[in-house]
C-alpha positions as CSV (number, residue, x, y, z in Angstrom):
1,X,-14.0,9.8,-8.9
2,X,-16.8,8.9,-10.9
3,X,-20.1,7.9,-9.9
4,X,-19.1,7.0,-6.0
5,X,-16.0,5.9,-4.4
6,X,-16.0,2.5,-3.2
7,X,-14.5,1.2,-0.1
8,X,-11.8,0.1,-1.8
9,X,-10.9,2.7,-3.1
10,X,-10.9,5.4,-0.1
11,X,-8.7,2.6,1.2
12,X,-6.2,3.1,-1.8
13,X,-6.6,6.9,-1.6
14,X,-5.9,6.8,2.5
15,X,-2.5,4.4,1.3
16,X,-1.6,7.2,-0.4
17,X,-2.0,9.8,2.0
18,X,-0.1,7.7,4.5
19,X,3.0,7.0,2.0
20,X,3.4,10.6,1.1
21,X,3.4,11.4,5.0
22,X,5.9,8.6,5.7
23,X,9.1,10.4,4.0
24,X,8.0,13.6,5.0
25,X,8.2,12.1,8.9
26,X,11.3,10.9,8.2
27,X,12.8,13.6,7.0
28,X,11.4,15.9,10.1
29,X,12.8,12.8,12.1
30,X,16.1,13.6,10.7
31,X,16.2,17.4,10.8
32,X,14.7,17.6,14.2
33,X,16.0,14.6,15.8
34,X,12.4,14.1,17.8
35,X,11.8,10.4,18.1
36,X,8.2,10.4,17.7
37,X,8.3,11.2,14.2
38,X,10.3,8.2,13.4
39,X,7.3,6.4,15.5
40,X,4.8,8.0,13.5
41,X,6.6,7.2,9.9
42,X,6.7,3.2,11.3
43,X,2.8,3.8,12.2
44,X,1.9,5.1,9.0
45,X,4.4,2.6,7.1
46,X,2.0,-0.6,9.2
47,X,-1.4,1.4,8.6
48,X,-0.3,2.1,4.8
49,X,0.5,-2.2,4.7
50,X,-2.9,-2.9,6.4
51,X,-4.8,-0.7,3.6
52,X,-3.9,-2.1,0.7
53,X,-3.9,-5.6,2.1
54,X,-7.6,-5.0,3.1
55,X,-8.0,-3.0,-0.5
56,X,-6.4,-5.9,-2.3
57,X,-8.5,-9.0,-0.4
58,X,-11.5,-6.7,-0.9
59,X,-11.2,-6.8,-4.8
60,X,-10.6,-10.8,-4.6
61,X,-14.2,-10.6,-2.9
62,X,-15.5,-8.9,-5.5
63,X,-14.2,-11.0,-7.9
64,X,-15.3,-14.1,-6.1
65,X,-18.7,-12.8,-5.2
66,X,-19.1,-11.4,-9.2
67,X,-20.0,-7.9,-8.1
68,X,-20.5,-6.6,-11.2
69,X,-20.8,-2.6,-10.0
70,X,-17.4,-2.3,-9.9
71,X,-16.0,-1.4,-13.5
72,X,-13.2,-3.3,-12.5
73,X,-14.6,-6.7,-12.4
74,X,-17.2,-5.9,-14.5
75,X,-14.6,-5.5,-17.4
76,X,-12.1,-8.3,-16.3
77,X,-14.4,-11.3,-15.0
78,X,-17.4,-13.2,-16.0
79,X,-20.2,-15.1,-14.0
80,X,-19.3,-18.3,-16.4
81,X,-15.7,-18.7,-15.1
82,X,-14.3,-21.1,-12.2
83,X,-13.7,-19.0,-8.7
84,X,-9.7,-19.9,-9.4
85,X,-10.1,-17.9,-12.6
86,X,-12.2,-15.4,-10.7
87,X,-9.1,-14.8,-8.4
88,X,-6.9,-14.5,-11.2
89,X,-9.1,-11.6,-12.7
90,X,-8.0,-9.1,-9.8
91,X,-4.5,-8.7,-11.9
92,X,-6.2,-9.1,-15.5
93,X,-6.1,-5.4,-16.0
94,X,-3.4,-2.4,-15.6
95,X,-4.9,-1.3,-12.2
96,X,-5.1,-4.9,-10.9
97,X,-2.0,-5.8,-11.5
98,X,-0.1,-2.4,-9.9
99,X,-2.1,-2.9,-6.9
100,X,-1.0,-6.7,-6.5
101,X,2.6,-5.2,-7.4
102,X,2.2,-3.0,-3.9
103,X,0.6,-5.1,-2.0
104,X,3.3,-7.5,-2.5
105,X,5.9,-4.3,-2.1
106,X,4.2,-3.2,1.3
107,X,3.8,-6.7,2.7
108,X,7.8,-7.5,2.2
109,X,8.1,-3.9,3.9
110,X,5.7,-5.3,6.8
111,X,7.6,-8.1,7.4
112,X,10.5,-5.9,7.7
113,X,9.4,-3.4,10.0
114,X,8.1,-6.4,12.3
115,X,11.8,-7.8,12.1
116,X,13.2,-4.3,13.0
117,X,10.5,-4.3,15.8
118,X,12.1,-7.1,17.6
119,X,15.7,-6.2,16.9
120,X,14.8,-3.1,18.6
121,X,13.1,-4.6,21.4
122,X,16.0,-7.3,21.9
123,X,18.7,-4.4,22.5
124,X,16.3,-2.5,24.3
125,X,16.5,-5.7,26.5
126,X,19.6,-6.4,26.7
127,X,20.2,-2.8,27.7
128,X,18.1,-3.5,30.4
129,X,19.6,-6.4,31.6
130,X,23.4,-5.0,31.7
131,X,24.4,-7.0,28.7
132,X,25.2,-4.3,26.9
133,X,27.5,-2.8,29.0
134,X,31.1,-2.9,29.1
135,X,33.8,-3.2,32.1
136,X,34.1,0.7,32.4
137,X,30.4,0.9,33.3
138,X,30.0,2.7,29.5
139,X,27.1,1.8,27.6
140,X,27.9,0.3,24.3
141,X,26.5,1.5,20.7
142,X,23.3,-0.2,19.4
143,X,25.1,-2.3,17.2
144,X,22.3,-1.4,15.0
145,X,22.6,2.1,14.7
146,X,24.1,2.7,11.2
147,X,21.4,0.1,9.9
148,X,18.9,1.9,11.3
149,X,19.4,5.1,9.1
150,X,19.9,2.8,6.2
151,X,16.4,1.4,6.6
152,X,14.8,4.8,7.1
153,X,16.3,5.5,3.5
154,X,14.8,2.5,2.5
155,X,11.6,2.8,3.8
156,X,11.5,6.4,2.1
157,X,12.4,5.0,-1.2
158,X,10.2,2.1,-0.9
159,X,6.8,4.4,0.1
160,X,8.4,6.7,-3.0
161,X,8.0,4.0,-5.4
162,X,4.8,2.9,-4.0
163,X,2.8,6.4,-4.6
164,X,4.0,6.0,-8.5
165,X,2.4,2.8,-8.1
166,X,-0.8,4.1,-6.8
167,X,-1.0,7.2,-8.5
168,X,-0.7,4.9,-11.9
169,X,-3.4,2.8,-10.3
170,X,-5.4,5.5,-10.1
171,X,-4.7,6.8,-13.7
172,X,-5.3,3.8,-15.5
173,X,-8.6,3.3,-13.8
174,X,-9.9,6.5,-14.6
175,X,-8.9,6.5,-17.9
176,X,-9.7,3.4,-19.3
177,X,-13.3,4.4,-17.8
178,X,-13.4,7.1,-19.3
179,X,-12.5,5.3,-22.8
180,X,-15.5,3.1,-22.5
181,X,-17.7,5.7,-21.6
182,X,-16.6,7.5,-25.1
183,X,-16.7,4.4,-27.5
184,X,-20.5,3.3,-25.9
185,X,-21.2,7.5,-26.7
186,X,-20.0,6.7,-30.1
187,X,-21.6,3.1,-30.8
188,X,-24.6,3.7,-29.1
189,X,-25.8,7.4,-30.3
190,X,-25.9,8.2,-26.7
191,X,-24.3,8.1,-23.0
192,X,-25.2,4.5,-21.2
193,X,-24.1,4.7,-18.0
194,X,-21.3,2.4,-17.1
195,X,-20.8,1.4,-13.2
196,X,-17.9,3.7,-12.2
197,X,-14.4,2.4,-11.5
198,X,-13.6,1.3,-8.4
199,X,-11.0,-0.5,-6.7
């Protein structure tokens, strides 16, 4: 992890966490046919969203603000470029651009699950409400039922593609840090310490 771990970071570590538990939910959700692990796999999906969104905005910031301890923007920006090239810098590198690759990923899967919210909620309604129920007193099927399951699957792929994602974002930090720390060993005679990479 280097020197410290940043904020940002923790925050793409804690994404991580939360999109490995989000198929393993599922898949209890499934097998056990409990509800509340379906819940918790939607919770984790938002809080996994909310993460890298904060993770992502946070590196802009650095950018912005030139906060030249992060490797990151230390190695991709400059003090003597325009704030619109600034913002740019958070996808100059590898690690930059994955994480702009699942924040973009997670926030379409946001926007989704809040769509799903309110479908839910409208035939939860309209159960309520005796809309959904036919002239021999029988309630009818969600109508929503079958898309349901398919958007679980989805979700699981989705959160499957994101860990690659992060895990690569991740990888590429930490080994392009490491590379610089070996050619200043080499060109210097010594070991200069480089501010660690962080998100």
């Amino acid at each position: 992890f280097g020197e410290y771990m940043d904020i940002g970071t923790i925050l793409i570590w804690i994404s991580l966490l939360l999109c490995i538990a989000v198929p393993l939910l599922t898949v209890l959700h499934y097998y056990t046919k409990e509800r509340y692990f379906r819940i918790f796999a939607i919770i984790a999906t938002l809080a996994c969203v909310l993460a890298i969104t904060i993770a992502y905005f946070l590196l802009t910031y650095y950018f912005l603000t030139s906060n030249f301890d992060i490797h990151y923007v230390w190695y991709n920006s400059s003090n003597s470029v325009e704030w619109y090239l600034k913002i740019t810098g958070t996808w100059a590198g590898q690690e930059g651009s994955l994480l702009l690759w699942v924040w973009i990923i997670l926030a379409v899967l946001g926007i989704e699950e809040f769509i799903q919210f309110r479908r839910r909620r409208k035939f939860q309604r309209s159960i309520n409400t005796d809309e959904n129920v036919d002239e021999n007193d029988q309630v009818k099927e969600n109508p929503d039922s079958n898309s349901i399951l398919t958007y679980d699957l989805t979700r699981v792929i989705v959160m499957l593609v994101v860990v690659v994602f992060l895990i690569l974002t991740e990888w590429y930090g930490h080994s392009q840090n490491n590379a610089l720390l070996g050619y200043a060993c080499l060109t210097t005679g010594g070991f200069f310490s480089l501010p660690s990479m962080s998100v």
